[in-house]
C-alpha positions in Angstrom: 92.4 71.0 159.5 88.7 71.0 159.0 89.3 73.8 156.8 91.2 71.9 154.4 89.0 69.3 154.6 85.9 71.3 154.0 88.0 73.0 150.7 87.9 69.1 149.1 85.2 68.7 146.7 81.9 67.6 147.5 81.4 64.9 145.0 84.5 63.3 146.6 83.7 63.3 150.1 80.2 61.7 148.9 81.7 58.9 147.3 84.0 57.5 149.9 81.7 55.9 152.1 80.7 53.7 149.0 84.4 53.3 147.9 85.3 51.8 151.8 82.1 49.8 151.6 83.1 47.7 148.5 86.7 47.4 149.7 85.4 45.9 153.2 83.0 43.9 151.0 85.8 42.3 148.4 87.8 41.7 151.5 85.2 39.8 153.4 84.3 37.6 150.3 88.3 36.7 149.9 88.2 35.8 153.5 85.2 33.3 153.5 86.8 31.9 150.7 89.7 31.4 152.5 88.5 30.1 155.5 85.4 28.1 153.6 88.6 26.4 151.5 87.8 23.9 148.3 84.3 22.5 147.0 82.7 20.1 149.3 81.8 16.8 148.5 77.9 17.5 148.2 79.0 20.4 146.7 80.6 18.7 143.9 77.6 16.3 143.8 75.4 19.2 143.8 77.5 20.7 140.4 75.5 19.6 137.5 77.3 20.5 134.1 75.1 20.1 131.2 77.6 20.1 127.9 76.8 20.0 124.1 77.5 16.4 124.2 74.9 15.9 126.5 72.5 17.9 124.3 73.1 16.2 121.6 72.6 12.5 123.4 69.2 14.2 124.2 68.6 14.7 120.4 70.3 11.4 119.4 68.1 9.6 121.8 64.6 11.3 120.4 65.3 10.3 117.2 65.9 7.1 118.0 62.7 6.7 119.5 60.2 8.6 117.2 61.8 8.5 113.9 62.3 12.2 113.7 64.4 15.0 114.4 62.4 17.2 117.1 61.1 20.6 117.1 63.1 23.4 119.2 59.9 23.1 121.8 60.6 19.4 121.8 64.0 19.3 122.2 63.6 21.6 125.1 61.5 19.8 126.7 63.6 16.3 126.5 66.1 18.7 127.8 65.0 19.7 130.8 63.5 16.7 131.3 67.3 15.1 131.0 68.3 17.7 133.8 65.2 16.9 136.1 66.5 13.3 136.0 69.9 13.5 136.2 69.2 16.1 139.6 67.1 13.5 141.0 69.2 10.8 140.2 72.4 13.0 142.2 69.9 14.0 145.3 69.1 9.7 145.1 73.0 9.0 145.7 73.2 11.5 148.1 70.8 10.2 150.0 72.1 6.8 149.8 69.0 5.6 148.4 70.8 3.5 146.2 72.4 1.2 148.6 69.7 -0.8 150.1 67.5 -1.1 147.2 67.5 -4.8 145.5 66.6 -3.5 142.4 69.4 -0.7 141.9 72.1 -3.2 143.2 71.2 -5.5 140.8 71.0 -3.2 137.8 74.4 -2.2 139.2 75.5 -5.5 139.1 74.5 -6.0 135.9 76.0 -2.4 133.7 79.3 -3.9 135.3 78.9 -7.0 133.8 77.9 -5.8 130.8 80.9 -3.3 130.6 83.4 -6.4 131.1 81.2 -8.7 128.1 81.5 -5.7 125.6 85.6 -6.4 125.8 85.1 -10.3 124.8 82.8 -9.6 122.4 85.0 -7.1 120.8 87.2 -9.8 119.4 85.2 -12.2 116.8 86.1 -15.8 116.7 88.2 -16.9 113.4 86.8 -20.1 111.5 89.6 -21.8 112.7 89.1 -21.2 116.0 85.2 -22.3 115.8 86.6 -25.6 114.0 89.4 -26.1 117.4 86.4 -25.4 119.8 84.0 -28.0 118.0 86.8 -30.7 118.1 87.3 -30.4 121.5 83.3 -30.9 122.6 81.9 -32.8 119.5 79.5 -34.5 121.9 77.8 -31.2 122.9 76.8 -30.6 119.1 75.6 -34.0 119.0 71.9 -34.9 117.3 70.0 -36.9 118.6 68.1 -39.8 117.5 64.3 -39.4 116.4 61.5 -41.6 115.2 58.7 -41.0 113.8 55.6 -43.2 114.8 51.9 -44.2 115.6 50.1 -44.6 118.0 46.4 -46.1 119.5 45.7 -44.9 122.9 43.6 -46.8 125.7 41.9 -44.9 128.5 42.7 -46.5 132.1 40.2 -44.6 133.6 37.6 -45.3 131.3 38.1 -48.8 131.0 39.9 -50.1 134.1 41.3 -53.2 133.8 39.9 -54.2 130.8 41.9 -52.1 128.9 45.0 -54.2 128.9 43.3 -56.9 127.6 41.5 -54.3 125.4 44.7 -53.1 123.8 46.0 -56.8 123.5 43.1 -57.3 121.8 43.5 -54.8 119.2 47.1 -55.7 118.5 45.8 -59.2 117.4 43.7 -57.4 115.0 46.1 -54.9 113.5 48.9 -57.7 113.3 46.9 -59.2 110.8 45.2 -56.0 109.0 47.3 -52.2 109.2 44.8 -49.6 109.6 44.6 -46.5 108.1 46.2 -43.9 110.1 43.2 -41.1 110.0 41.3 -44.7 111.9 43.2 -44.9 114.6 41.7 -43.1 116.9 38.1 -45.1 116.0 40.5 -48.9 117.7 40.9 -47.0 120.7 39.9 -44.1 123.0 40.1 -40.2 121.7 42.5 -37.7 123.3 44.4 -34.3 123.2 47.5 -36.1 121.3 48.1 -36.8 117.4 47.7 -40.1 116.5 51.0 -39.5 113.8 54.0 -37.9 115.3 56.8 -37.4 112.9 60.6 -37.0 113.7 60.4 -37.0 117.6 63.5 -37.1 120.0 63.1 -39.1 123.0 62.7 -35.9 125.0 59.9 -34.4 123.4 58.4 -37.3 123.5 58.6 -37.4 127.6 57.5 -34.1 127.5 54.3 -35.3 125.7 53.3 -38.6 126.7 55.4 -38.6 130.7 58.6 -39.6 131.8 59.7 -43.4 130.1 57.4 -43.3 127.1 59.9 -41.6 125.4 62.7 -43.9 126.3 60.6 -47.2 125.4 59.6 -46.2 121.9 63.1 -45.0 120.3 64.3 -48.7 121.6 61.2 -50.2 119.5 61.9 -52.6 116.1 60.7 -50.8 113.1 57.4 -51.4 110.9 55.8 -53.4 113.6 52.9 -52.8 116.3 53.8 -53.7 119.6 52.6 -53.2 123.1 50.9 -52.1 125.0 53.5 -49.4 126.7 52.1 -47.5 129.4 52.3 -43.4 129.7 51.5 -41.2 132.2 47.6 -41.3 130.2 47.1 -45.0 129.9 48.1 -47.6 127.5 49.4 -47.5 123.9 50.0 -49.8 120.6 52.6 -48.1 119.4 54.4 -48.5 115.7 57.9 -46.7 114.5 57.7 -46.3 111.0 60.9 -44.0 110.7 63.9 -43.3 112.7 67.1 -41.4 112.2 70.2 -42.6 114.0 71.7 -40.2 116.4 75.4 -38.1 115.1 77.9 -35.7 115.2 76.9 -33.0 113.0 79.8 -31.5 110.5 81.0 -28.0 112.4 79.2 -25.9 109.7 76.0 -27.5 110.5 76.2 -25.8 114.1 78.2 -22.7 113.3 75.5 -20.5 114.8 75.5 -22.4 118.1 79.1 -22.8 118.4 79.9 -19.3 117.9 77.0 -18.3 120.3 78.8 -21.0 122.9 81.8 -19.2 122.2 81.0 -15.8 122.9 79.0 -17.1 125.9 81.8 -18.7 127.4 84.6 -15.5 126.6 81.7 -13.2 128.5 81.6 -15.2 131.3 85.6 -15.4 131.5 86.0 -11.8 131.0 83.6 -11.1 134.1 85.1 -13.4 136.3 88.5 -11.9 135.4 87.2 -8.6 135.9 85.7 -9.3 139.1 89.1 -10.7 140.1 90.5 -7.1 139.7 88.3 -4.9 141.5 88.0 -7.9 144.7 91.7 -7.5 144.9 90.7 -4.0 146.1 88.7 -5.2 148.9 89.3 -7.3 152.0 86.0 -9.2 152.7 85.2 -9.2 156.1 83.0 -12.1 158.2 82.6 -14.6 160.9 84.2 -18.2 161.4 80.5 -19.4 160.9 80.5 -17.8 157.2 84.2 -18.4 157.1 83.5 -22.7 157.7 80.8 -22.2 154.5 82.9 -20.7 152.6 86.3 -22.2 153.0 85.2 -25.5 154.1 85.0 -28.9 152.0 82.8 -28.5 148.6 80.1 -30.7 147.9 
């Protein structure tokens, strides 16, 4: 026996050891396989793929921002920059770092909404639809009223109680004679607002003078001075020279807005519709405190 053996060839006896090492070897690897079965989930998050549509977002995206196609270097760089975010961005949601943080739930939030507005706004609204929508709220699209006018402004807290009499004073004077408007300011006491404002509504003019000023001087007579009306500065003589009756505008005159209004409106419907589908695949969860706020009697 160990002659026959010693006849075979040297070459071949050296060469098995290897040959039963790789064998043992293949058969190991099959077995881990086996036993370690499919891809874990980290695994799978771990898997980054990095495709020519990728690359090309990458190049898309720098010319975009400078104007330019990039240089090989360039590109390269945004590249692996691209890759350096996108594995952070996989260790972040592994981590769970995403599910705690204000910031990211509300970005969240928001690339959902988004993704539900792009379907309304998909669909453009017909003339004739704008023209249904502005019959059915005319009253939104109203104008309102404005009037221009003049006013001379007395100082409270310069002059105290004399400035009532002060202002009644001046309206004697000014009945009689109209001053010029660039002398107004020279009858009574200087401050931050024009003597001559033109084509006011009564908001702005609350905003400017307080709360009620407004409101008094659109329900003035025209082309006289009257007063004094009191602001949230002091007291005025105030004369409206113009006004221009509040109306319902023709539906071309607020196309913009309407169509703006519309489009508002069909995002806000497709968001709530889509949030109606995904809650359906939830069951919220909470206490009969919570549950008395939030199924009891509205306000």
């Amino acid at each position: 026996m160990s002659d026959e053996f010693n006849k075979e060839p040297r070459s071949r006896r050296s060469w098995m050891p290897v040959i039963h090492l790789l064998v043992f070897g293949a058969l190991l690897a099959l077995l881990m396989a086996v036993v370690k079965g499919p891809p874990t989930e980290r695994e799978e998050v771990n898997r980054v793929v990095i495709s020519n549509a990728d690359l090309e977002q990458v190049r898309a995206r720098w010319i975009r921002t400078w104007n330019r196609t990039p240089t090989k270097l360039e590109l390269r760089n945004a590249l692996s920059e691209y890759i350096r975010q996108e594995v952070l961005y996989r260790e972040a949601l592994a981590r769970g770092l995403d599910r705690e943080d204000p910031v990211v739930r509300l970005a969240m939030v928001n690339k959902l909404n988004m993704i539900a507005a792009a379907q309304a706004e998909a669909v453009e609204p017909t003339d004739e639809e704008i023209k249904a929508y502005f019959a059915l709220r005319q009253e939104r699209y109203r104008i309102p009223a404005t009037v221009s006018f003049m006013h001379i402004y007395f100082n409270k807290d310069k002059r105290g109680e004399q400035a009532r009499r002060d202002a009644k004073e001046v309206l004697g004077i000014i009945g009689q004679q109209e001053p010029r408007p660039e002398k107004l300011s020279d009858l009574g006491d200087q401050s931050m607002l024009q003597n001559v404002l033109v084509e006011q509504t009564e908001g702005e003019i609350n905003r400017m003078f307080g709360a009620g000023f407004g409101t008094t001087v659109v329900s003035l007579e025209r082309d006289q001075w009257q007063g004094p009306v009191e602001s949230g500065y002091g007291l005025h003589l105030v004369k409206v020279y113009n006004r221009v009756e509040s109306r319902v505008p023709d539906w071309t005159e607020v196309g913009k807005q309407i169509h703006a209004d519309m489009l508002y409106e069909a995002r806000k419907a497709a968001e709530d519709l889509f949030y109606q589908e995904i809650a359906a695949r939830y069951r919220v969860v909470y206490d009969q405190a919570i549950a008395e706020l939030l199924e009891g009697e509205r306000d």
